[in-house]
C-alpha positions as CSV (number, residue, x, y, z in Angstrom):
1,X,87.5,-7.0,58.9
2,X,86.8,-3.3,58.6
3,X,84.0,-1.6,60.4
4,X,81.9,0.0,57.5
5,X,79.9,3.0,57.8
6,X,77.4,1.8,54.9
7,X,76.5,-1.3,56.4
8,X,75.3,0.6,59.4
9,X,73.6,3.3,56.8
10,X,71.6,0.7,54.7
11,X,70.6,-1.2,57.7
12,X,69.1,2.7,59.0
13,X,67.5,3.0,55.5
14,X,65.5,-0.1,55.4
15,X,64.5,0.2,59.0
16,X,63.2,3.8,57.7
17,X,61.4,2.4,54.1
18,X,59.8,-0.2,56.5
19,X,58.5,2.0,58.6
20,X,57.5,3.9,55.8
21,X,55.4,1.1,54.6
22,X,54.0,0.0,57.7
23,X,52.7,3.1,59.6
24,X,49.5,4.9,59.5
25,X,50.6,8.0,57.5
26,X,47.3,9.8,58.0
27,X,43.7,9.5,59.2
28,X,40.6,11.3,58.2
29,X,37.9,11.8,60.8
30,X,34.4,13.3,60.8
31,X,35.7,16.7,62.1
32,X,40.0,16.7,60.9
33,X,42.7,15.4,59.5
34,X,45.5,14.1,61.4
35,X,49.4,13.8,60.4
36,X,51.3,11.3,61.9
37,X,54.9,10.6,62.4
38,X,57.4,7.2,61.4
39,X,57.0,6.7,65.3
40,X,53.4,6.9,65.2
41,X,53.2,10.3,67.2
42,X,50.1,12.9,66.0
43,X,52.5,15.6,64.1
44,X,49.7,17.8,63.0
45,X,45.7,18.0,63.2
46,X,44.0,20.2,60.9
47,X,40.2,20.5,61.9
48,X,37.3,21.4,60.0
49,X,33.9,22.0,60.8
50,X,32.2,19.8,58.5
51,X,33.4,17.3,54.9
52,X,31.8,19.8,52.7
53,X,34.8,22.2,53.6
54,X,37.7,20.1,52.3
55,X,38.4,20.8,48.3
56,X,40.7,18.6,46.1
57,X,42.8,20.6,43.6
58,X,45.8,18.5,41.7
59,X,46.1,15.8,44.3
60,X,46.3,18.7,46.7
61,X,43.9,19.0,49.7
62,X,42.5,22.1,51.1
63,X,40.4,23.6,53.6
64,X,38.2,26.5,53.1
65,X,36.1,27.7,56.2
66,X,34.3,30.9,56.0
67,X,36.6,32.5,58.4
68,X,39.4,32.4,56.4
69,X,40.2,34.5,52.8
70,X,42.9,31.6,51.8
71,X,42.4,28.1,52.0
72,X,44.5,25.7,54.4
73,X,46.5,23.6,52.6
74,X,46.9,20.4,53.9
75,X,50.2,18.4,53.6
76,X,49.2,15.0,52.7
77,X,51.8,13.6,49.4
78,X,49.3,11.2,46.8
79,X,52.4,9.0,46.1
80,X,53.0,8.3,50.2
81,X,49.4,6.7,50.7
82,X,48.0,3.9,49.7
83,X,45.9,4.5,46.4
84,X,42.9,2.6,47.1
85,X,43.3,5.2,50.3
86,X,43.4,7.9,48.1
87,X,41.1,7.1,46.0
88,X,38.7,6.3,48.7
89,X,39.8,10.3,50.3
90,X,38.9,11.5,46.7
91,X,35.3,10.0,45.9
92,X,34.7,10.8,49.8
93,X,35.7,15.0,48.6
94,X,34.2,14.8,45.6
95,X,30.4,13.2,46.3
96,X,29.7,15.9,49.1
């Protein structure tokens, strides 16, 4: 018996990919979106006055407000959510 450094590793990894698959990766509210973190910490809010503002571009969202010549790009990845989630973000985007 040898103490091995990739037992440790993998047993790190799957703790990770669960809490991958577990956590709540984003949330979309009336007024912003909000990023979370693997511990469940809010990383990033990015607020918008109203739905109508968000625009979906190649399974990339974005914000465009008056105020601002270049849209807000939001960093939300397609293949890290759920699709039914996604798919429920996109109709929400597209049937304002």
């Amino acid at each position: 018996g040898e103490f091995s450094t990739t037992i440790v590793t993998g047993i790190l990894l799957t703790i990770v990919g669960i809490l991958y698959l577990t956590r709540t990766y984003f949330v979309v509210a009336p007024n912003r979106i909000t990023l979370y973190n693997l511990l469940g910490s809010a990383v990033k809010r990015y607020v918008y006055a109203s739905p109508t503002e968000l625009r979906l571009e190649d399974s990339t969202i974005y914000i465009e407000t008056e105020t601002d010549s270049k849209p807000q790009k939001i960093k939300v990845a397609k293949w890290m959510t759920k699709s039914a989630d996604w798919k429920q973000l996109e109709s929400m985007i597209l049937s304002r």
